[in-house]
KERO-958765 format. One line per 2 residues: number of its first residue (from 1); their letters; for each residue z, x, y of C-alpha. Coordinates in Angstrom, 1 decimal, m for minus. Example, Ala and Ser with C-alpha at 12.3 -4.5 7.8 and 13.67 -1.06 7.14 Angstrom:
BEGIN
1) as) 7.8 12.3 m4.5  7.1 13.7 m1.1
REM end
This chain:
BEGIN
1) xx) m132.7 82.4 13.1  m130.9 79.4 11.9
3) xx) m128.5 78.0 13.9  m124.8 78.6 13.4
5) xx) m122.4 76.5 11.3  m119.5 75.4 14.3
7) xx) m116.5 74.8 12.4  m113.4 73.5 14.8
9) xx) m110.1 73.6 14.1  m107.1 71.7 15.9
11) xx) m103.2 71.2 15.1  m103.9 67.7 15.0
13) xx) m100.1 66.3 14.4  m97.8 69.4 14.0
15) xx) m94.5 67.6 13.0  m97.0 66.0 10.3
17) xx) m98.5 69.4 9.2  m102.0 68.1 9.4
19) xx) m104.7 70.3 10.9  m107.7 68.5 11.8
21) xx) m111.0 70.7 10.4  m114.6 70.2 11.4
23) xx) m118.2 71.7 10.5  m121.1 70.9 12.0
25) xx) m124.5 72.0 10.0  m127.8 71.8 12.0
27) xx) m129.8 71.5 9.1  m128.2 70.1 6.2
29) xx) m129.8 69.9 2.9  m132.4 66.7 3.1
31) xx) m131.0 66.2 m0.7  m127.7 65.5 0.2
33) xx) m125.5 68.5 1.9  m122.5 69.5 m0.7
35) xx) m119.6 71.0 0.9  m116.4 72.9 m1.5
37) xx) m113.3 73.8 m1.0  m112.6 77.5 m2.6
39) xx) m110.2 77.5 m5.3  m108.7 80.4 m4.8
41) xx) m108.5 83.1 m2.2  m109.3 86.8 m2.7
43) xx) m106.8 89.2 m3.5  m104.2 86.6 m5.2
45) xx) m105.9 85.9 m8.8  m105.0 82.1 m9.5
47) xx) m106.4 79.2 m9.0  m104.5 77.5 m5.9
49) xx) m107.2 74.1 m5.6  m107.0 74.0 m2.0
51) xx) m108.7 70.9 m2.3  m105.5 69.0 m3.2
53) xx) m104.3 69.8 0.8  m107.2 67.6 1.8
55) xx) m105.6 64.1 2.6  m108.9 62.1 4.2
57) xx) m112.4 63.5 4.9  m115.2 61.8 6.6
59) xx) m119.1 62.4 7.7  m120.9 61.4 11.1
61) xx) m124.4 61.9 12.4  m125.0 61.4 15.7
63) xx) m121.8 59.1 16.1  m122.6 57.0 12.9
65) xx) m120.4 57.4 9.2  m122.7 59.1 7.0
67) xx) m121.2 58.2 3.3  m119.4 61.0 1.2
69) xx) m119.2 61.0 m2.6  m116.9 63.3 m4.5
71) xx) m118.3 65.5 m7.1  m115.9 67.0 m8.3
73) xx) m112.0 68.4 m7.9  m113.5 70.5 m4.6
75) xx) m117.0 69.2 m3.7  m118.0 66.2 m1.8
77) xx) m122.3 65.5 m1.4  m122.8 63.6 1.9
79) xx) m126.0 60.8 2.0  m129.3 62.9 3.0
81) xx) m129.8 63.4 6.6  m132.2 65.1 9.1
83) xx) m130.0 65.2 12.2  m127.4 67.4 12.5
85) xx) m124.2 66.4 10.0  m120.4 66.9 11.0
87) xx) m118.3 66.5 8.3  m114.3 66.2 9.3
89) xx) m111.1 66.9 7.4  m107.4 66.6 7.6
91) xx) m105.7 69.2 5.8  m102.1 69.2 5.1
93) xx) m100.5 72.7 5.6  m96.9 73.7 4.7
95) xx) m97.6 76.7 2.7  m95.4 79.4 4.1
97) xx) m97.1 82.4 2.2  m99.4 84.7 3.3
99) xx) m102.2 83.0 1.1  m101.7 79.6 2.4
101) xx) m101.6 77.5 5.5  m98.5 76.8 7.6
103) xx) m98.4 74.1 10.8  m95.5 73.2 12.6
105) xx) m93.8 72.6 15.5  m93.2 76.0 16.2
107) xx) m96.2 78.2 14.8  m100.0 77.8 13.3
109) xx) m101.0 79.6 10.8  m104.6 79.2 8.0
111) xx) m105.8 81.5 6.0  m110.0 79.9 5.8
113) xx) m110.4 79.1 2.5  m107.5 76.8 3.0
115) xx) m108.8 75.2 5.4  m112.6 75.8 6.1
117) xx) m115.0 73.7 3.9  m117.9 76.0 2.8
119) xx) m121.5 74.7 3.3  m122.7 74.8 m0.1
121) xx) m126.2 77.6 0.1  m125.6 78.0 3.4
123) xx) m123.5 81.1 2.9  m125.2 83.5 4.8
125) xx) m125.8 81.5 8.0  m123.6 82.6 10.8
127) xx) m120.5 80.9 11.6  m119.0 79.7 15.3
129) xx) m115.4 78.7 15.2  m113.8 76.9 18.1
131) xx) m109.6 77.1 18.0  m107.8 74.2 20.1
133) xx) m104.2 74.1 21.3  m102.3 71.4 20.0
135) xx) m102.8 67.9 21.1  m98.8 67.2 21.9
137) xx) m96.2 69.0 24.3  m95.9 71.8 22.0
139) xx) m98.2 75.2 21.9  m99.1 75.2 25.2
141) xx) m97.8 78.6 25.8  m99.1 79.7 22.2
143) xx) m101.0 82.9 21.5  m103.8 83.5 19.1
145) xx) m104.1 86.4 17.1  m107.0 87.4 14.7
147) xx) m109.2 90.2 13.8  m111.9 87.4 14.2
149) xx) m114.7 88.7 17.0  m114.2 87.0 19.7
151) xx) m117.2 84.9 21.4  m115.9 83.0 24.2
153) xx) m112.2 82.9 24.2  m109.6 85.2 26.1
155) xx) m107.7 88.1 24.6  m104.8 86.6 22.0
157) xx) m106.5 83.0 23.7  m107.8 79.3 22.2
159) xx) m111.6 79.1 22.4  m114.6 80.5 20.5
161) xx) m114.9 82.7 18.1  m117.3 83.8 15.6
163) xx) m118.5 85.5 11.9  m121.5 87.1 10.3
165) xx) m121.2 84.2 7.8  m119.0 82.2 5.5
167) xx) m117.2 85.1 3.7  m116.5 86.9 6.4
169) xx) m115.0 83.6 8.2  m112.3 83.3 5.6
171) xx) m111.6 86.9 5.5  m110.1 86.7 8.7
173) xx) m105.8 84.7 9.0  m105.0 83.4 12.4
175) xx) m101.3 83.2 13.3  m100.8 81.1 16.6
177) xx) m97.3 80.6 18.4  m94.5 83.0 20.2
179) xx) m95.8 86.3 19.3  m94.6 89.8 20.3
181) xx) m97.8 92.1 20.3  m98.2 96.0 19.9
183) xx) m101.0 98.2 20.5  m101.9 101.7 19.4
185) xx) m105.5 103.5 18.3  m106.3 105.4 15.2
187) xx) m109.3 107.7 15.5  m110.3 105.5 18.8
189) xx) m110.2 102.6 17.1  m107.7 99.4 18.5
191) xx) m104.7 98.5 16.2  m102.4 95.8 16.5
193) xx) m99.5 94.3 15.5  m98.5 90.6 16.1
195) xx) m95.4 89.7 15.2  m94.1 86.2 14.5
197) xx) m90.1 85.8 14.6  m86.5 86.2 16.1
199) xx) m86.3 89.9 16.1  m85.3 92.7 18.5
201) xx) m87.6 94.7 16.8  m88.1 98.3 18.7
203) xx) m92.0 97.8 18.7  m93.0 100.8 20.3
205) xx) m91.5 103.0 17.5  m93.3 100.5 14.7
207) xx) m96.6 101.1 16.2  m96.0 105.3 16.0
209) xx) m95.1 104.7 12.5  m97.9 102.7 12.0
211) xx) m100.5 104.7 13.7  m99.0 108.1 11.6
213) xx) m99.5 105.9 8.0  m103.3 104.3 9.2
215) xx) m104.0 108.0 10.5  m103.0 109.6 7.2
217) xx) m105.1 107.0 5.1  m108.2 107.3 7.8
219) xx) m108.1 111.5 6.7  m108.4 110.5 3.1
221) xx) m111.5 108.6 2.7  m112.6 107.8 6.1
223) xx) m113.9 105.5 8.8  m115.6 102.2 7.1
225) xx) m118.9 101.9 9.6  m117.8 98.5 10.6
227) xx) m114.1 99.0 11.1  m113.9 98.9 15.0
229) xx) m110.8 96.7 14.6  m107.7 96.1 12.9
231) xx) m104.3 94.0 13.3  m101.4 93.2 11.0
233) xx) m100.2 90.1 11.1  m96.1 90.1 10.6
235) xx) m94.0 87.4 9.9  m90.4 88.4 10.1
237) xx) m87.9 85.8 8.6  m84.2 86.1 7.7
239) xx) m85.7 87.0 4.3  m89.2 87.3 2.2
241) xx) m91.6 89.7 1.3  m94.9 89.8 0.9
243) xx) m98.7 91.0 1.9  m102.2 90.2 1.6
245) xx) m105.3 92.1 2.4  m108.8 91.4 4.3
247) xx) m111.2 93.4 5.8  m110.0 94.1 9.5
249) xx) m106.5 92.6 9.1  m103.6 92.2 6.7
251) xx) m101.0 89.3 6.4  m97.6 90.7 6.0
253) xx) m93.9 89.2 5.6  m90.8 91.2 5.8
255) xx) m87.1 90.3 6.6  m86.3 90.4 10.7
257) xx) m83.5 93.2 9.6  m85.6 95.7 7.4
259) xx) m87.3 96.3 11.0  m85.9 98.5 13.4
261) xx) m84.0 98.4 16.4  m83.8 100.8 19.1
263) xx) m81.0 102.1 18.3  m81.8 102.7 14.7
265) xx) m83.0 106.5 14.3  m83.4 107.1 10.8
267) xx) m85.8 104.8 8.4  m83.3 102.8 6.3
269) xx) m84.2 101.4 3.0  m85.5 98.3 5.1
271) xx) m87.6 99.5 6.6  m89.1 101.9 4.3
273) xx) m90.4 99.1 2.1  m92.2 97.5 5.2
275) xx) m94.0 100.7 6.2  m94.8 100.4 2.5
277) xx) m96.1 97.2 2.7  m98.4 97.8 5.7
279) xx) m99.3 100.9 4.0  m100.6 99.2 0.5
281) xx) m102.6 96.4 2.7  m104.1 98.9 5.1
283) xx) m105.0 101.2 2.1  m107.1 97.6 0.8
285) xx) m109.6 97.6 3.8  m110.9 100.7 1.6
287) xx) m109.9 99.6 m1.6  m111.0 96.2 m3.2
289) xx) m112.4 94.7 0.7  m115.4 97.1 1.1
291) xx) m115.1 99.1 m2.7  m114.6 96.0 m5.2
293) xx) m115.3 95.6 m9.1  m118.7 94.4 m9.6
295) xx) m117.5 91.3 m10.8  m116.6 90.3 m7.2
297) xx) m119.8 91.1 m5.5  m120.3 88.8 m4.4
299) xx) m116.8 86.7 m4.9  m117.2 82.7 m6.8
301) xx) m114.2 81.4 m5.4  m114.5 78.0 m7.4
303) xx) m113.3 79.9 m10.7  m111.9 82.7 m12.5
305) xx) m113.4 85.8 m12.4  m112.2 88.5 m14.8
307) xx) m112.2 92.3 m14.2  m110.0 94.5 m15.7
309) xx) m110.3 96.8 m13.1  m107.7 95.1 m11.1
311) xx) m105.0 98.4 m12.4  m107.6 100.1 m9.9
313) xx) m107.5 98.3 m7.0  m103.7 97.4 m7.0
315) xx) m102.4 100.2 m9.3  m104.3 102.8 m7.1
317) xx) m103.3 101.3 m3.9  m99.7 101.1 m5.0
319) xx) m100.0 104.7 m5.8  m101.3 105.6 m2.3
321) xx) m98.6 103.1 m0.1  m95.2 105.2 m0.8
323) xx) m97.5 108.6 m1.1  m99.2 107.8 2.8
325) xx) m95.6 107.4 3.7  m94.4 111.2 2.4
327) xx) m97.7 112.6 3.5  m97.8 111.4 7.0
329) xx) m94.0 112.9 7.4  m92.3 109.3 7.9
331) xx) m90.3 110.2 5.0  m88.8 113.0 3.1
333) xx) m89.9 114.1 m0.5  m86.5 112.7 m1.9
335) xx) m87.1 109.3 m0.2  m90.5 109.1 m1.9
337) xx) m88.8 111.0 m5.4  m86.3 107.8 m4.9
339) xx) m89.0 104.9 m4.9  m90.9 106.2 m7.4
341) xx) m88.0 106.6 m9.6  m87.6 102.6 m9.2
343) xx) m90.9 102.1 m9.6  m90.5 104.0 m13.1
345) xx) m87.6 101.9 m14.2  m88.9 98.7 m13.1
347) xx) m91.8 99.4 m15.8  m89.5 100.9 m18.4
349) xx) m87.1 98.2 m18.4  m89.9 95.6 m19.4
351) xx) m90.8 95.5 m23.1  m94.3 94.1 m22.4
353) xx) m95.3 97.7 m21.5  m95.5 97.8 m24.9
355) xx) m97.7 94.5 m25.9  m100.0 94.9 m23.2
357) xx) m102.1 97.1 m21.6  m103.1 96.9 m17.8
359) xx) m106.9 96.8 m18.7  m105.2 93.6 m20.5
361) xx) m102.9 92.5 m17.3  m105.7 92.8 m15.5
363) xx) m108.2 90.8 m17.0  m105.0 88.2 m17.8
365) xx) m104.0 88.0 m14.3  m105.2 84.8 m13.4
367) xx) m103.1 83.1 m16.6  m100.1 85.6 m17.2
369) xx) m99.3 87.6 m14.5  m99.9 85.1 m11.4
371) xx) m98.3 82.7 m14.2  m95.1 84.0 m15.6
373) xx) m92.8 82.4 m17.1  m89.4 83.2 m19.0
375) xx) m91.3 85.1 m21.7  m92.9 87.2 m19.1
377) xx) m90.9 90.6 m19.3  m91.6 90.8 m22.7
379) xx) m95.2 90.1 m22.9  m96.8 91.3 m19.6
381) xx) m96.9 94.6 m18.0  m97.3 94.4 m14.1
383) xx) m101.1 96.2 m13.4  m99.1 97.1 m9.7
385) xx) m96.3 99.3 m11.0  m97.5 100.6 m14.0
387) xx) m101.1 100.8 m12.8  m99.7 103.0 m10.2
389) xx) m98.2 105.2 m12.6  m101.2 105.5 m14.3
391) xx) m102.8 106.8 m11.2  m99.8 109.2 m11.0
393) xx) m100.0 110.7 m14.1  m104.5 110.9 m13.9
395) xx) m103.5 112.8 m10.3  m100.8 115.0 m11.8
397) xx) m103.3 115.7 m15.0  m106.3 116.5 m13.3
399) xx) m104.3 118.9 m10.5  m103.0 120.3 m13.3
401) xx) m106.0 121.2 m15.6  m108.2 122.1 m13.2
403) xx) m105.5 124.4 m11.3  m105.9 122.2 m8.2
405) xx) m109.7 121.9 m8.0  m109.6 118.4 m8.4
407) xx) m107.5 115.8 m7.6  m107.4 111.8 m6.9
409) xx) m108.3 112.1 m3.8  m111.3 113.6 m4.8
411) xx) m112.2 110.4 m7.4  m111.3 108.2 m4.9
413) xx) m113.8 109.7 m2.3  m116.8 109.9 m4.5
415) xx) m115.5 106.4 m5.7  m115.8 105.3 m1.9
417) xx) m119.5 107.4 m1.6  m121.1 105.8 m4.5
419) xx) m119.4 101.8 m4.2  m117.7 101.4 m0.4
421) xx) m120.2 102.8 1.5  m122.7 101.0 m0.7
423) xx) m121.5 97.5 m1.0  m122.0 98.0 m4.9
425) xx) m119.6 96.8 m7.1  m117.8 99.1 m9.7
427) xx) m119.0 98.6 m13.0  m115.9 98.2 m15.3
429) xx) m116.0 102.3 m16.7  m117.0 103.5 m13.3
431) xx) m113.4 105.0 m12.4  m113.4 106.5 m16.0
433) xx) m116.8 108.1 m15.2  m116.1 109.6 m11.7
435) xx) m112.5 110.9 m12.8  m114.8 112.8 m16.2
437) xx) m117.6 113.6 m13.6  m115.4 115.1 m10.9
439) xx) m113.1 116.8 m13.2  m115.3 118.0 m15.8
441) xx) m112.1 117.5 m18.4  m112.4 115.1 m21.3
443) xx) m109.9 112.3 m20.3  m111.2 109.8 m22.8
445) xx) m108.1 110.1 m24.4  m105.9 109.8 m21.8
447) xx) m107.7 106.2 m20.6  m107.8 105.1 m24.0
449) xx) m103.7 105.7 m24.1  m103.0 105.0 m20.3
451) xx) m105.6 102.1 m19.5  m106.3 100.5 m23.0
453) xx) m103.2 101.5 m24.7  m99.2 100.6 m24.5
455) xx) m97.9 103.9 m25.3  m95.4 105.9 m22.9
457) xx) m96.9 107.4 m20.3  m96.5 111.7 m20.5
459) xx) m94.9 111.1 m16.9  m91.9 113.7 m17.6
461) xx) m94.1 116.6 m18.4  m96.7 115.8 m15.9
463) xx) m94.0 115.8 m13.2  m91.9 118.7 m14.6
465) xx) m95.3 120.6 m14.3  m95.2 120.0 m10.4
467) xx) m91.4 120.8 m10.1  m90.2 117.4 m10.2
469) xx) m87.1 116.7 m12.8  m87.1 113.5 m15.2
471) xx) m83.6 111.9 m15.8  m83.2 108.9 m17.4
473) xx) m79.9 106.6 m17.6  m77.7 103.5 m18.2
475) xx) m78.3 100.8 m15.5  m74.8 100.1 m13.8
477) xx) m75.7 96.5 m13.0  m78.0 94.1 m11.8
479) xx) m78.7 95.7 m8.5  m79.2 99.1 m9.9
481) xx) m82.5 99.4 m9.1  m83.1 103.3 m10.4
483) xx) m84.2 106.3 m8.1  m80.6 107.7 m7.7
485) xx) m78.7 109.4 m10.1  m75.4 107.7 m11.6
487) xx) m72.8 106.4 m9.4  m69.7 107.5 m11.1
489) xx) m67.4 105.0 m9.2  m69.3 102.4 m10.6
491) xx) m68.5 102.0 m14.8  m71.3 101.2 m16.9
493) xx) m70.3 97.9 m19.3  m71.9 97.2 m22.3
495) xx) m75.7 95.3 m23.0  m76.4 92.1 m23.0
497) xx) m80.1 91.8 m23.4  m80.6 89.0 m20.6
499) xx) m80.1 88.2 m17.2  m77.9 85.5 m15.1
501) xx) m78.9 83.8 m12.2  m77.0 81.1 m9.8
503) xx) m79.7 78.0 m10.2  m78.5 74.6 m8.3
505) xx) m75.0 75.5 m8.6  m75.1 76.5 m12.4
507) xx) m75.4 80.3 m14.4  m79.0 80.3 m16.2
509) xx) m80.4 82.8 m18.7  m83.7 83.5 m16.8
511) xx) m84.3 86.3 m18.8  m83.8 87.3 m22.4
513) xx) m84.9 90.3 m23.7  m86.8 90.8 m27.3
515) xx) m84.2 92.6 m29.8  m81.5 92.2 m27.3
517) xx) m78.0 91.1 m28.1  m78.7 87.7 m26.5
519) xx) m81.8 86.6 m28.4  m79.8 87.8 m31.5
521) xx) m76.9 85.5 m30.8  m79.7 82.7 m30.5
523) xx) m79.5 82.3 m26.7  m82.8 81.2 m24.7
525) xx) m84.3 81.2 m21.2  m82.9 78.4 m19.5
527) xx) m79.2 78.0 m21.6  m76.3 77.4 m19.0
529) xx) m73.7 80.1 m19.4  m70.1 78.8 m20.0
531) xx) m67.4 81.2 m20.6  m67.3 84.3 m22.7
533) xx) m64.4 85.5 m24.6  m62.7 82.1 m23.7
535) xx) m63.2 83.1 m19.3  m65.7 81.7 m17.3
537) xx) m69.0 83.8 m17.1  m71.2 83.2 m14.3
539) xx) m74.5 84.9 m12.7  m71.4 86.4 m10.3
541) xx) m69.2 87.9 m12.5  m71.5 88.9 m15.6
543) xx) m71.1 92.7 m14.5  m67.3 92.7 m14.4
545) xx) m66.4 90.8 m17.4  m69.0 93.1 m19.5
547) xx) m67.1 96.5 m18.2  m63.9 94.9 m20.0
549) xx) m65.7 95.2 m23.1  m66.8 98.3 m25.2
551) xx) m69.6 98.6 m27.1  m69.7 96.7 m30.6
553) xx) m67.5 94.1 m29.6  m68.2 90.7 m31.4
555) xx) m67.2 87.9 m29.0  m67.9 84.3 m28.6
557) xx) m70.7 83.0 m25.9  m70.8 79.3 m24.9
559) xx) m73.3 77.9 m23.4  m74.9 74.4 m22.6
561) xx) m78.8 73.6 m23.6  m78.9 70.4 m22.4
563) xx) m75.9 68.6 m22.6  m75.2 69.9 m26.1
565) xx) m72.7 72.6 m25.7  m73.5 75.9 m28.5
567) xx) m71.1 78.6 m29.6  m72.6 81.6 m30.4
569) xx) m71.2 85.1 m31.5  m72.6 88.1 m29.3
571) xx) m72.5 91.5 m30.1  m72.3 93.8 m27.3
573) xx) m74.0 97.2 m27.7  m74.5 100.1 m25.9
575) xx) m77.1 99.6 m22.2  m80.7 101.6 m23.3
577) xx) m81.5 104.6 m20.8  m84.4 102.8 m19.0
579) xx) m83.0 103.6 m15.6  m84.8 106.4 m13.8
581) xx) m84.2 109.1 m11.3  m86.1 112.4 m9.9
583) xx) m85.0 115.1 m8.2  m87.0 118.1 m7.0
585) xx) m86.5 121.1 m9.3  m84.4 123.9 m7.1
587) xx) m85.8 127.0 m9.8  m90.2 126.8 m9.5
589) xx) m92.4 129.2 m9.9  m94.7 130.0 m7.2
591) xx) m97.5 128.2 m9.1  m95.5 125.1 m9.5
593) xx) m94.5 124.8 m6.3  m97.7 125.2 m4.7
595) xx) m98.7 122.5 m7.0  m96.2 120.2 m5.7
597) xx) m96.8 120.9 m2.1  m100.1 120.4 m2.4
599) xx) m99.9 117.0 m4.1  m96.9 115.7 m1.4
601) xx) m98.6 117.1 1.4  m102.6 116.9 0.6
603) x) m104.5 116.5 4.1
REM end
C-alpha cells in the first residue's frame, strides 16, 4: 500500500489571514511531481481559481529547496526527485462564504480545495492531515470541528486526521474557534451541530428539530452504507444566508436571530428558513454527494463541466427541504402552503421563465446563473425555484394519474437503487426514464414543456386536484414576498417595471424589467434615481410616492447616468398579478383529500 500523502495545515499569522499548507508525497513522480489547485469546488458551479489565494509556495527534500516551475494559472511541476518531496504554501484566506476560506483572529475556517494542493495522479492514495493551533496567543482554547475521521486527535481537538483519498479530503470544511456544540442520533447514527457565533441559541430544541427533519429524510430513501457520521456546521452572524453540501457534513449560515431562544415556542419565519436550509443540505448527502450526473463521476475540478441535470439535484432537493419540514410535523400545512406560494411568485415575477428553460439554466450555470448581472431576471430562470416546481407538478401528475400508485418518492428511490447505491452517474435522460418506467404514463410531453420548454407550468390544476386553491395578485411592495393573501391595509400603487436600491448613499435601478414602464421611458440598470413628479424618489420612498399615483399617469422621471442628468416621461400602469398565494380548499371530496394527505404526509 502506498504510503499516505500528509498534508498539514497551521494558522500561520491570523491578523494576516495566511494559513500555512503543507504536503508531503513519499513517492513523487521521478518526471517531475505536478501539484493543482482546483478551480472550483463542488456544488457551487463557477470557476473561483483558488490559485489566486496562493501568495508564495516553495519545495524541500530532505531540508534542501527543490525548484518549482509554474505551468499554468493552478499547477506548479517541481525538479524530479527520488526522496520524499514537501511542497509548502501560504494561502491567503478572507473568504467569509461557505465555499471559501476564512482566518482570523477569532475563528479558522477552509473548505480543501481552497487550500489543499492536489498531488496530480495521486488521487486515490490516502491522505493524513495534521491540524495545528495557531502559532500566537490566540486559539489556544479553540475547538475543531469536522466530519473528517479522526486518527490521532481528541474529540472537537488539533492533531491528526485522515481520508480515503484526495476527494474525500476536500469534501470535508473544518470550522475551528468558540464553538457551541449539540448532539443527537438519527437511526443510531451521531449528529452534530457546531455552531460559530454570539447567540443564545436554545440548542437543545435545534437538535430535536433537527433530528425530526434528518429522521424524516432517512425514511425516504434510506441509510447511505458509509454514513456513520454527520455534523452541520453553523455560522450565525447578525445577517447572511447560505449552505453548501458534502458527504457527511453541510456548511450553513443563518442570521443569530432567525434561531431560537428558549423562550421562543412557536417556529417564526426565522427560523423556518434555517430548518429549511439544514433540510436542503442534508437532503444532498443523498442527492448530488453519493447519486450525481454522470458528468461528475468522477468530478475535474480544473474546468467546467456541464450537466443539465443540475434542475435535478437542486430543483429536487428544493422540492424535498420545505416538504421534510411539513412531513416531519415541524410545521403546519399552511406554513408550508405559504413558502411555496413565495417560491411560486419568485419564478413568476421573472420574465426569463420564459427565455430559458432549466435544462438551459442548468447547463448555463457556470456563465449565467453563478454570473448574473442586471439583465439576469429577464434572461435566466433559477434551476432551484422553478426546478422545484417542476418536481412539484411531476409529483402532483404522477399521484394523480396513477390514483396514488406512484409518486416521487418512488422515482427518487429507484433513482437512489440504480445510481446512489451504485456510485454510477445519471446519464442526462435517466430521471426522464425512471419517472416513464415507474409510472408507466407517457410524460414525454410533460418534460419536453416542464424541463426543455418555457411555458407555464399546469401548477393551478395540478394543485386544485389535491385540494389546494391557486390565487394570484398584485404585489403590495418590495417586501411582498407572496404566500399570503392581500393585505388590505396596505394599498397597491401602480408599476414601474424596475427596482430601487440604496448603493453608496445613492438610489440605483438594479433592475429593469423587459416591456416594463421603465425600460419604455429609456431607463437602464444602473441610472441614479432623482426625483419623480418634481419630489425626490429614492430606493426608500419608491412605494409611497407610486400609491399617490393611478394607473396611466404620464409623469416625468429624472435621473443621472453618469453625470449627465436625463428627463424621461414614465407611464405608470397597472402592477401584473404575479404574486402568489394557496390556501387549502375547505369543500374536497374524499378522493381529493386523501390525495392531499397522502402527498403532505407520505411516510
Amino acid at each position: 500500500m502506498s504510503a499516505a500523502l500528509r498534508y498539514r495545515i497551521r494558522p500561520k499569522d491570523p491578523a494576516a489571514h495566511l494559513f500555512e499548507v503543507s504536503l508531503t508525497v513519499a513517492k513523487p513522480d521521478p518526471s517531475g511531481q505536478v501539484f493543482a489547485m482546483p478551480a472550483w469546488i463542488p456544488g457551487s458551479y463557477m470557476i473561483r481559481d483558488y490559485a489566486r489565494h496562493v501568495v508564495g509556495i516553495r519545495a524541500e527534500s530532505d531540508g534542501l529547496a527543490v525548484k518549482l516551475r509554474k505551468l499554468d494559472k493552478s499547477r506548479w511541476q517541481a525538479e524530479p526527485s527520488q526522496r520524499p518531496l514537501t511542497v509548502v504554501a501560504e494561502i491567503f484566506a478572507y473568504d467569509p462564504s461557505v465555499r471559501g476560506a476564512h482566518l482570523d483572529t477569532t475563528h479558522a475556517y477552509f473548505n480543501g480545495p481552497c487550500v489543499f494542493l492536489q498531488a496530480v495522479d495521486q488521487d486515490d492514495v490516502r491522505c493524513e492531515l495534521e491540524v495545528l493551533p495557531p502559532d500566537e496567543n490566540v486559539g489556544q482554547d479553540w475547538r475543531v470541528a469536522t466530519s473528517m475521521r479522526r486518527k490521532q486527535a481528541e474529540r472537537y481537538g488539533f492533531g491528526l486526521y485522515e481520508a480515503d483519498d484526495y476527494a474525500e479530503l476536500i469534501d470535508h470544511p473544518v470550522e475551528i474557534g468558540h464553538l457551541l456544540i449539540g448532539e443527537f442520533d438519527v437511526n443510531d447514527i451521531p449528529h452534530t451541530i457546531a455552531i460559530r457565533g454570539h447567540t443564545r441559541v436554545d440548542i437543545a430544541r435545534v437538535c430535536h428539530d433537527l433530528q425530526r427533519v434528518c429522521a424524516q429524510q432517512m425514511s425516504l430513501l434510506g441509510v447511505p452504507d458509509d454514513l456513520d457520521r454527520y455534523l452541520f456546521l453553523l455560522h450565525a452572524p447578525g445577517s447572511g444566508y447560505g449552505g453548501l453540501e458534502h458527504r457527511w457534513s453541510s456548511s450553513l449560515v443563518c442570521a443569530r436571530d432567525d434561531l431560537p431562544l428558549r423562550t421562543d415556542a412557536d417556529v417564526s419565519d426565522g427560523y423556518r428558513t434555517f430548518l429549511g436550509l439544514a433540510s436542503h443540505e442534508y437532503f444532498h448527502l443523498w442527492n448530488v454527494k453519493r447519486m450525481k450526473p454522470v458528468a461528475f463521476t468522477p468530478y475535474d475540478l480544473s474546468a467546467e463541466t456541464h450537466t443539465g441535470l443540475l434542475w435535478v439535484f437542486e430543483g429536487i432537493t428544493s422540492y424535498y427541504d420545505d416538504l421534510a419540514l411539513v412531513r416531519s410535523g415541524l410545521i403546519s400545512p399552511d406554513s408550508y402552503l405559504e413558502l411555496l406560494g413565495q417560491t411560486i411568485t419568485r419564478v413568476l415575477r421573472g420574465a426569463g421563465r420564459l427565455r430559458q428553460s432549466i435544462e438551459e439554466s442548468s447547463f448555463d450555470a457556470w456563465t449565467k446563473f453563478y454570473k448574473q448581472d442586471a439583465n439576469a431576471s429577464n434572461a435566466i430562470v433559477s434551476y432551484y425555484a422553478k426546478g422545484s416546481l417542476v418536481a412539484l407538478a411531476l409529483d402532483l401528475k404522477m399521484r394523480l394519474e396513477t390514483d396514488g400508485r406512484t409518486t416521487l418518492d418512488d422515482v427518487m428511490q429507484l433513482c437512489w437503487s440504480r445510481w446512489g447505491q451504485t456510485g454510477e452517474g445519471m446519464p442526462e435522460g435517466g430521471l426522464e426514464q425512471v419517472c416513464a418506467e415507474v409510472s408507466e404514463l407517457d410524460l414525454a410531453d410533460f418534460f419536453d414543456a416542464a424541463v426543455r420548454g418555457t411555458g407555464e407550468l399546469p401548477l393551478q390544476a395540478l394543485l386544485s386536484s389535491h385540494g389546494v386553491e391557486y390565487h394570484l395578485r398584485r404585489s403590495s411592495g418590495k417586501k411582498d414576498k407572496g404566500g399570503k393573501a392581500a393585505d388590505k391595509s396596505k394599498q397597491q400603487g401602480p408599476w414601474l417595471g424596475a427596482t430601487l436600491a440604496e448603493k453608496a448613499g445613492k438610489s440605483v435601478f438594479t433592475t429593469v424589467l423587459n416591456g416594463g414602464p421603465a425600460e419604455l421611458a429609456g431607463i437602464a440598470p444602473g441610472d441614479v434615481a432623482v426625483a419623480l413628479d418634481g419630489l425626490a424618489f429614492t430606493a426608500g420612498n419608491c412605494g409611497r410616492r407610486l400609491r399617490t399615483y393611478r394607473d396611466g399617469d404620464a409623469l416625468e422621471l429624472l435621473v443621472f447616468r453618469g453625470d449627465e442628468l436625463i428627463s424621461t416621461r414614465v407611464h405608470l400602469v397597472t402592477a401584473p398579478e404575479s404574486t402568489c398565494y394557496l390556501q387549502l380548499a375547505s369543500d374536497t371530496g374524499e378522493a381529493t383529500s386523501d390525495r392531499r394527505s397522502s402527498w403532505l404526509h407520505a411516510k
